[in-house]
C-alpha positions as CSV (number, residue, x, y, z in Angstrom):
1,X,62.2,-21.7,-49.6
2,X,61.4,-24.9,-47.6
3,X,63.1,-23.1,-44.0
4,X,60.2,-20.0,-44.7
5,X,57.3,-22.5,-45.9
6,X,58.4,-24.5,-42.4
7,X,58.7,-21.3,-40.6
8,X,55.3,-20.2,-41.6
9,X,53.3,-23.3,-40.3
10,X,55.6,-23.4,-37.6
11,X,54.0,-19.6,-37.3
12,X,50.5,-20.3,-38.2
13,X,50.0,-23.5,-35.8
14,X,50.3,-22.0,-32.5
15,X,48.0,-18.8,-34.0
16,X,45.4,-21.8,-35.2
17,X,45.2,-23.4,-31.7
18,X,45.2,-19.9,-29.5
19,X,41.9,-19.1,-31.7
20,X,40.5,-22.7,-31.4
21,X,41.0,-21.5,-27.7
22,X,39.4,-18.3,-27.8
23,X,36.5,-19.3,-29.9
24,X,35.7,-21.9,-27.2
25,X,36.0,-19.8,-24.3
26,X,33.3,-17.3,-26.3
27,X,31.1,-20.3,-26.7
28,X,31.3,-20.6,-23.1
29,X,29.9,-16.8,-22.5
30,X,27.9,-17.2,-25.0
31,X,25.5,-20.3,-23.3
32,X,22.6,-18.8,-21.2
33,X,21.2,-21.0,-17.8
34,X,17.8,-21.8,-19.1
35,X,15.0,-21.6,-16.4
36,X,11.8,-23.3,-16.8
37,X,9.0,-21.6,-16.5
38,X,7.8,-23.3,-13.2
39,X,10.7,-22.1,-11.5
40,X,10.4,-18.4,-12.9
41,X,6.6,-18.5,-11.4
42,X,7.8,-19.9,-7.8
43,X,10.5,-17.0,-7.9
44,X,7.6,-14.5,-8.4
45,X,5.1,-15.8,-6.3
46,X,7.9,-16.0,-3.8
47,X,8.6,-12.3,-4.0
48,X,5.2,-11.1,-4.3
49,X,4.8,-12.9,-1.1
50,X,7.9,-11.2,0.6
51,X,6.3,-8.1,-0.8
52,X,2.9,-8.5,1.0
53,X,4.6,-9.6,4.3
54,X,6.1,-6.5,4.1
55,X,3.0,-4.2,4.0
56,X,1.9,-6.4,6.5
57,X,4.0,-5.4,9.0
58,X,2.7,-2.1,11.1
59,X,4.2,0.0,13.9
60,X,2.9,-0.2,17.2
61,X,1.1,3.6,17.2
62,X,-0.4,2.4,14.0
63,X,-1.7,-0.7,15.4
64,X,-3.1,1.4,18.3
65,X,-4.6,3.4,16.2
66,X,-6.6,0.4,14.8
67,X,-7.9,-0.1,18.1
68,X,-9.8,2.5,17.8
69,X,-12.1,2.1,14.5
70,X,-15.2,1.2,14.5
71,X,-15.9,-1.5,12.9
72,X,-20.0,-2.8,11.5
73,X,-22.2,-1.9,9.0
74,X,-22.6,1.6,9.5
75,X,-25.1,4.0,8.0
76,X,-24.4,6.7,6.2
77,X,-26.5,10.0,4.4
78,X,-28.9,9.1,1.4
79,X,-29.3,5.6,2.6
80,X,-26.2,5.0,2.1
81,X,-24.1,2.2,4.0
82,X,-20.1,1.8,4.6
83,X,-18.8,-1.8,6.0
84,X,-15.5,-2.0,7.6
85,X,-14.4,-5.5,9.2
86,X,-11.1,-6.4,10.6
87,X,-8.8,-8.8,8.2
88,X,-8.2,-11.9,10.4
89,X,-5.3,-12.2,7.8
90,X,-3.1,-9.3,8.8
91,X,-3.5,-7.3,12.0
92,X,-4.3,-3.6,11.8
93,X,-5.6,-3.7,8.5
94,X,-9.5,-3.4,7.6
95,X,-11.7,-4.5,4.6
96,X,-14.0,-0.9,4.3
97,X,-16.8,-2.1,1.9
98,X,-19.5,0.2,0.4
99,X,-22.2,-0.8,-2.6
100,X,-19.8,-0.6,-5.3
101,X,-16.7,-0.7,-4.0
102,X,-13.8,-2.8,-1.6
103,X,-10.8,-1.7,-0.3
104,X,-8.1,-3.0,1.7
105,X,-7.1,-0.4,4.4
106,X,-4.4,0.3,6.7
107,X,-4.0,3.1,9.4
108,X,-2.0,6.1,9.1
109,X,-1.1,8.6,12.0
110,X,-2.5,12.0,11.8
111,X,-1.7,15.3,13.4
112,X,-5.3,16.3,14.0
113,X,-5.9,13.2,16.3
114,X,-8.4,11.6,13.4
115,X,-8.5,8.1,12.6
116,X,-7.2,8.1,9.4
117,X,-7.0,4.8,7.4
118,X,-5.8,4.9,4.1
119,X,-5.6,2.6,0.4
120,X,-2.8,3.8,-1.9
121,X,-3.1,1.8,-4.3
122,X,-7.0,2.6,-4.9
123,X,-6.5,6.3,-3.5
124,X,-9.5,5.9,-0.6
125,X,-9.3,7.8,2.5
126,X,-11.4,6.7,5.5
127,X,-11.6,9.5,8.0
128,X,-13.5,9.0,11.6
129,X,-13.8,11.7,13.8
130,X,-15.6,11.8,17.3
131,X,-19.1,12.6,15.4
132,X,-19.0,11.2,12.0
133,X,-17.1,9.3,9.5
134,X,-16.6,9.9,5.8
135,X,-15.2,7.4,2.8
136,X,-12.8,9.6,0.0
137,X,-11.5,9.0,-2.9
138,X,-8.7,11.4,-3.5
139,X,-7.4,9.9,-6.6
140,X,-11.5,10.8,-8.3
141,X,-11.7,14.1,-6.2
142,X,-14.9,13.0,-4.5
143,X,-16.3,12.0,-1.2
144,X,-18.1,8.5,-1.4
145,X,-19.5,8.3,1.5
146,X,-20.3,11.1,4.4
147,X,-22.0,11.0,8.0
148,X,-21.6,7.7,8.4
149,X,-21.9,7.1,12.0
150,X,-21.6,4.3,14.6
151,X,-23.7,3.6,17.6
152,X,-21.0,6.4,19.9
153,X,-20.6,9.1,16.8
154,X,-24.7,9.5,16.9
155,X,-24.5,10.1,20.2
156,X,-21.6,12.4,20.2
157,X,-23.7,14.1,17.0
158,X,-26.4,14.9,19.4
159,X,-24.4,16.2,21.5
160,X,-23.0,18.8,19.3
161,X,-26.4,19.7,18.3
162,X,-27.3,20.4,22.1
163,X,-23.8,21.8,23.2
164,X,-22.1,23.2,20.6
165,X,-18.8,24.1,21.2
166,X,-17.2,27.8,20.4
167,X,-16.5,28.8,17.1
168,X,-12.6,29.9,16.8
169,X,-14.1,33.2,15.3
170,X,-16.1,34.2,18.0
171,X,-14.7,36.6,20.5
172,X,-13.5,35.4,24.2
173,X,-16.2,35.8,26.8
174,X,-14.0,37.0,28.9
175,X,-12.5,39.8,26.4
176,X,-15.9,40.5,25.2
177,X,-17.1,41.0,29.1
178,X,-14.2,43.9,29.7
């Protein structure tokens, strides 16, 4: 009886430590690195800024296509008025401001040729073309602003009006003349 009683702790010790062992290492696992909040904040901020820098950055046809807005308080139909000023901040990018409303704009090639500046995030769509400009907001379905026109698109308007150019419907004079 005393060789199995001795046998059993001899059998039960070495079971006791190896779970004194495991329950530690568990423990261990267990324990979560606290951050503070500061230092969850300055991780944020730091991304958010890594984030921005990114938009930031434009391709070289975009940034020539910047070149070419016009920039001023320029009027618009029904009185209306549409502001776009460069943002010293971030090159290529524009603040287009109207009575209501701001937006932070970059450019965006097009296939027709247009100067097409664009905010995603708000859904606006500025579109300038040789004779007018117009503000959208795709997002609402609705045009905010339309004719607006610089000093050159009024000029180019009046040209138009004097010299209009051929319709894509009407016949070839030289078909029409055969």
């Amino acid at each position: 009886m005393k060789k199995l009683l001795a046998s059993v702790i001899l059998f039960m010790v070495p079971v006791a430590l190896l779970a004194a062992q495991t329950s530690e290492h568990v423990v261990k696992k267990v324990k979560r690195a606290t951050h503070s909040r500061v230092e969850a904040k300055t991780t944020a901020n730091q991304m958010a800024t890594g984030i921005m820098a990114a938009d930031v950055a434009l391709t070289p046809v975009e940034l020539a296509i910047a070149q070419q807005v016009y920039q001023g308080k320029l009027p618009c139909e029904l009185g209306a008025f549409v502001t776009l000023t460069a943002d010293a901040k971030s090159p290529g990018y524009f603040d287009v401001q109207t009575k209501n409303q701001k937006y932070h704009m970059f450019p965006v090639k097009s296939s027709t040729g247009a100067v097409r500046l664009e905010d995603p995030k708000a859904g606006a769509v500025w579109l300038q073309l040789a004779n007018k400009s117009m503000l959208m907001n795709h997002k609402l379905g609705q045009r905010l602003a339309d004719e607006c026109m610089s000093p050159d698109q009024a000029t180019m308007a009046a040209y138009l009006i004097k010299n209009p150019s051929p319709s894509v419907l009407d016949a070839p004079t030289s078909v029409a003349a055969k």
